[in-house]
C-alpha positions in Angstrom: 16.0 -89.4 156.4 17.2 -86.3 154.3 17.1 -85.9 150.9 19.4 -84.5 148.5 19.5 -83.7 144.5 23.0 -83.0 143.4 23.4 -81.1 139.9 26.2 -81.3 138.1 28.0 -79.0 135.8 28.0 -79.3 132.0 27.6 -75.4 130.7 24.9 -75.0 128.9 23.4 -78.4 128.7 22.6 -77.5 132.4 19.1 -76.7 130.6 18.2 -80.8 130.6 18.2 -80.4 134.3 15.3 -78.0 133.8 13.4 -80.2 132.1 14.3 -83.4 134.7 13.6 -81.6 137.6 10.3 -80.5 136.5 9.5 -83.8 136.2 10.6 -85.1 139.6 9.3 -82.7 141.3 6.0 -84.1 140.5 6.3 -87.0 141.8 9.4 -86.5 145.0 10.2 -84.1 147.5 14.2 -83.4 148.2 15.2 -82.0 151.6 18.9 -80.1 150.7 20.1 -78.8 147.2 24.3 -78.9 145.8 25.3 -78.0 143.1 28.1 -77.4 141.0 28.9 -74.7 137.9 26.0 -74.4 135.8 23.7 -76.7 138.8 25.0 -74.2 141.1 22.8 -71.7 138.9 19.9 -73.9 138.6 20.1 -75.2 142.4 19.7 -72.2 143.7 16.4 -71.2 141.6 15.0 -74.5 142.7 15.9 -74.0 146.2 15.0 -70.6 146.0 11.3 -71.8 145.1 10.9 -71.0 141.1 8.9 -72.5 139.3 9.5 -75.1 136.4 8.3 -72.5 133.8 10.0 -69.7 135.4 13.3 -71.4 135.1 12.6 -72.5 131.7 12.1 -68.7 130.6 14.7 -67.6 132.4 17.3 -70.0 130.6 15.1 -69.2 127.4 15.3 -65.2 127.4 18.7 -65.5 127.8 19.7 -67.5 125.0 17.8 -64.8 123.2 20.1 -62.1 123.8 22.8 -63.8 121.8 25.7 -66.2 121.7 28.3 -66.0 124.2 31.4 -64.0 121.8 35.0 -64.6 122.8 38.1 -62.2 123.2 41.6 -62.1 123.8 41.9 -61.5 127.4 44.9 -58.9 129.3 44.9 -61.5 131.6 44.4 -65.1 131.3 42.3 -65.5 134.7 40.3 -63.2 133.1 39.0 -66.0 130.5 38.3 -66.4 126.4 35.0 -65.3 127.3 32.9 -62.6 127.1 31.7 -61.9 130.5 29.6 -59.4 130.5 26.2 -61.1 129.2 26.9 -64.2 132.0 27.3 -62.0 135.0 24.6 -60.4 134.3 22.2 -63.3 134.1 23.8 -64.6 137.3 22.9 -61.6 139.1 19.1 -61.7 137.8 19.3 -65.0 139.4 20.6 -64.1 142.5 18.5 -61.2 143.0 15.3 -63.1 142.2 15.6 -66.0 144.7 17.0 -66.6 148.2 17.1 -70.4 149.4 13.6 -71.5 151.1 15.7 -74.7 151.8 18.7 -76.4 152.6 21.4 -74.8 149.8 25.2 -75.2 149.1 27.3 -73.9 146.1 30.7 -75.8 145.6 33.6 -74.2 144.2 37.4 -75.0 144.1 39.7 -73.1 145.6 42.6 -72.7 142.7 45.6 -72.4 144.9 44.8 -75.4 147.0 43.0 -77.2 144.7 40.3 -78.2 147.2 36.4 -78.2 147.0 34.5 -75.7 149.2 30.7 -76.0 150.0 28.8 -72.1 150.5 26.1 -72.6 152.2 23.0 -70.6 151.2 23.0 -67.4 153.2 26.8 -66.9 152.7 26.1 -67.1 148.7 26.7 -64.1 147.0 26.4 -64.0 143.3 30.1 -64.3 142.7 30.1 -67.3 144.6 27.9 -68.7 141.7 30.0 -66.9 139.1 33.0 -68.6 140.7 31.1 -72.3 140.7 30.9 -71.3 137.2 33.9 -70.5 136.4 35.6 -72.7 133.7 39.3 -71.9 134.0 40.4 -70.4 130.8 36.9 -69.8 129.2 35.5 -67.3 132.2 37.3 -65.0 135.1 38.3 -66.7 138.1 36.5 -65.2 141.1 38.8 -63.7 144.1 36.5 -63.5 147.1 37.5 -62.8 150.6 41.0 -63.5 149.4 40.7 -66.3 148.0 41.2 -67.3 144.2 38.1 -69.7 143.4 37.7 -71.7 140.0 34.7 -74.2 138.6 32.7 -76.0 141.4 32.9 -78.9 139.1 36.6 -79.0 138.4 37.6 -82.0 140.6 34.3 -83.6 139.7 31.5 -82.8 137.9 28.9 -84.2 140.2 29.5 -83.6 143.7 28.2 -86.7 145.5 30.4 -86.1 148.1 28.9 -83.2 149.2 26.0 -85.2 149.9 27.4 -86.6 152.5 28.6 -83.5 154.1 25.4 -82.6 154.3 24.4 -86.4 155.7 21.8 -86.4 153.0 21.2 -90.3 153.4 19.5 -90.7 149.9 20.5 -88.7 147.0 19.2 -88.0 143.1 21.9 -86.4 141.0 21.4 -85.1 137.5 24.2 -85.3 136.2 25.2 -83.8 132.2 28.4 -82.9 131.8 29.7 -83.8 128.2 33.0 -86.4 127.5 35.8 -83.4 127.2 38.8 -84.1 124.6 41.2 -86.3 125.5 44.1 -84.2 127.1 41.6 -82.4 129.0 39.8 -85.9 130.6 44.1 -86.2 131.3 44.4 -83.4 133.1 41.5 -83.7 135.0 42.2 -87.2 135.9 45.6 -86.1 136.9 43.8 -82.8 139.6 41.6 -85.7 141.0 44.2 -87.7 142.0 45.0 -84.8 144.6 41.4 -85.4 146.0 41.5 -86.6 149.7 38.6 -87.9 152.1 35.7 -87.0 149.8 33.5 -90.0 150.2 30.5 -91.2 148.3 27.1 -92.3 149.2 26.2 -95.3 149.0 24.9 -96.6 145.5 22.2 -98.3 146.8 20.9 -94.9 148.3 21.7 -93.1 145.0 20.5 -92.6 141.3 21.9 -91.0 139.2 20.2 -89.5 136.0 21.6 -88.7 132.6 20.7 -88.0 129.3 19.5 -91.1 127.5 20.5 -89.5 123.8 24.1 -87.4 124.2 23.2 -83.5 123.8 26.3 -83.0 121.8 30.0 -82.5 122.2 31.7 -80.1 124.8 31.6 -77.0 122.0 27.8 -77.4 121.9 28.0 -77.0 125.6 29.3 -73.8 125.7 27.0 -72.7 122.1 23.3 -70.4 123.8 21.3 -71.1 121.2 17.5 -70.8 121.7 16.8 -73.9 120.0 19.2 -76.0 121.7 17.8 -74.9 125.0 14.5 -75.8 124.4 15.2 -79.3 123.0 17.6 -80.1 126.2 14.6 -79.1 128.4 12.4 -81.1 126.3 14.8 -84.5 126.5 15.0 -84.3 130.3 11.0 -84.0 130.7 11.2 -87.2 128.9 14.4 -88.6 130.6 12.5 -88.0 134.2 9.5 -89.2 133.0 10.7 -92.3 131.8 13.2 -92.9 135.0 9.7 -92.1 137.2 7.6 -94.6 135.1 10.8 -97.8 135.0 12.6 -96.7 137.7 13.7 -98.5 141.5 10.1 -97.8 143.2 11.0 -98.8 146.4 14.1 -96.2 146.0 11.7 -93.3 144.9 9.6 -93.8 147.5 11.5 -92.5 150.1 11.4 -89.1 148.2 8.0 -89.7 147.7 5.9 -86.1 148.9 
């Protein structure tokens, strides 16, 4: 049996996984960690052993320094996006943990269009900066030679991954807000491309979501303290109440 809990991208409502995981990991114990853009960030805090509160003030103390500001970019790799403030909140991040567990980081590599998975010890902090990277809002990251985009860009929850790592029972959190219209479009279109990424099966998987939306895809992208907090809050509650009603005999098999 091995365990995995998938975290999906969404920007900044990334914060409801927070609160959800703190939750579950009462109560289940995961063997392997993926995630994607912003659950790339959180992933790797979780694998790298914070705890629930320590992630909390992490996400917390950042939104205090200020909203993100935007600016008209030399080059439009380099994003809409103020960078500064992000990279260096990634690199705290980095710097603090190193994977106690099972780890991997997906991002897209922008020429090819294809997902990559960077397993833990290879993870360097651009390799979360490039799982975060939202094409046209923040730089795309060039490593090794390689031009790499958004982890979550042909998909915002990385199930497949899972069974790369032959996780053979999987929790995702997964909070990535409805886009507009010609964005789901063009998405849909880069998905199409997508070739022999296979899913778990559902009866090995649950996914959790937020039971009331967050907001729309600007409020994704707004740090606000206060909007922080309340997604944290809401996915304590989510967890809680997927824990209490949830498939018993499916939890179990987390079960510490």
């Amino acid at each position: 049996m091995k365990r995995a809990l998938v975290l999906s991208g969404g920007g900044l409502f990334g914060a409801w996984q927070v609160g959800a995981w703190s939750v579950l990991r009462q109560h289940v114990e995961f063997d392997v960690i993926i995630g994607a853009s912003i659950g790339a960030l959180n992933g790797w805090a979780i694998a790298g052993g914070a705890s629930p509160e320590d992630l909390a003030r992490r996400w917390i103390e950042a939104a205090r320094r200020g909203r993100l500001r935007f600016r008209l970019p030399l080059n439009p790799l380099d994003g809409l996006l103020e960078f500064s403030q992000i990279e260096g909140w990634i690199r705290e991040l980095h710097a603090a943990f190193q994977p106690r567990m099972e780890y991997h980081a997906v991002v897209t590599d922008l020429l090819r269009l294809h997902p990559r998975m960077i397993e833990g010890r290879h993870v360097h902090w651009r390799h979360l900066a490039a799982s975060c990277a939202l094409i046209g809002l923040l730089p795309q990251q060039r490593i090794d030679r390689v031009l790499y985009t958004d982890g979550g860009l042909l998909g915002a929850l990385p199930l497949w991954a899972a069974v790369r790592c032959h996780a053979t029972h999987v929790i995702g959190l997964h909070v990535m807000p409805r886009m507009p219209l010609p964005v789901r479009a063009a998405l849909k279109t880069l998905r199409l491309a997508r070739t022999g990424q296979r899913k778990p099966d559902q009866n090995d998987t649950l996914i959790l979501s937020p039971a009331r939306p967050l907001g729309d895809w600007k409020t994704a992208m707004l740090w606000q303290r206060a909007g922080i907090e309340d997604w944290i809050s809401q996915g304590r509650e989510d967890a809680g109440a997927a824990v209490a009603g949830g498939n018993i005999s499916f939890l179990e098999c987390f079960k510490r």
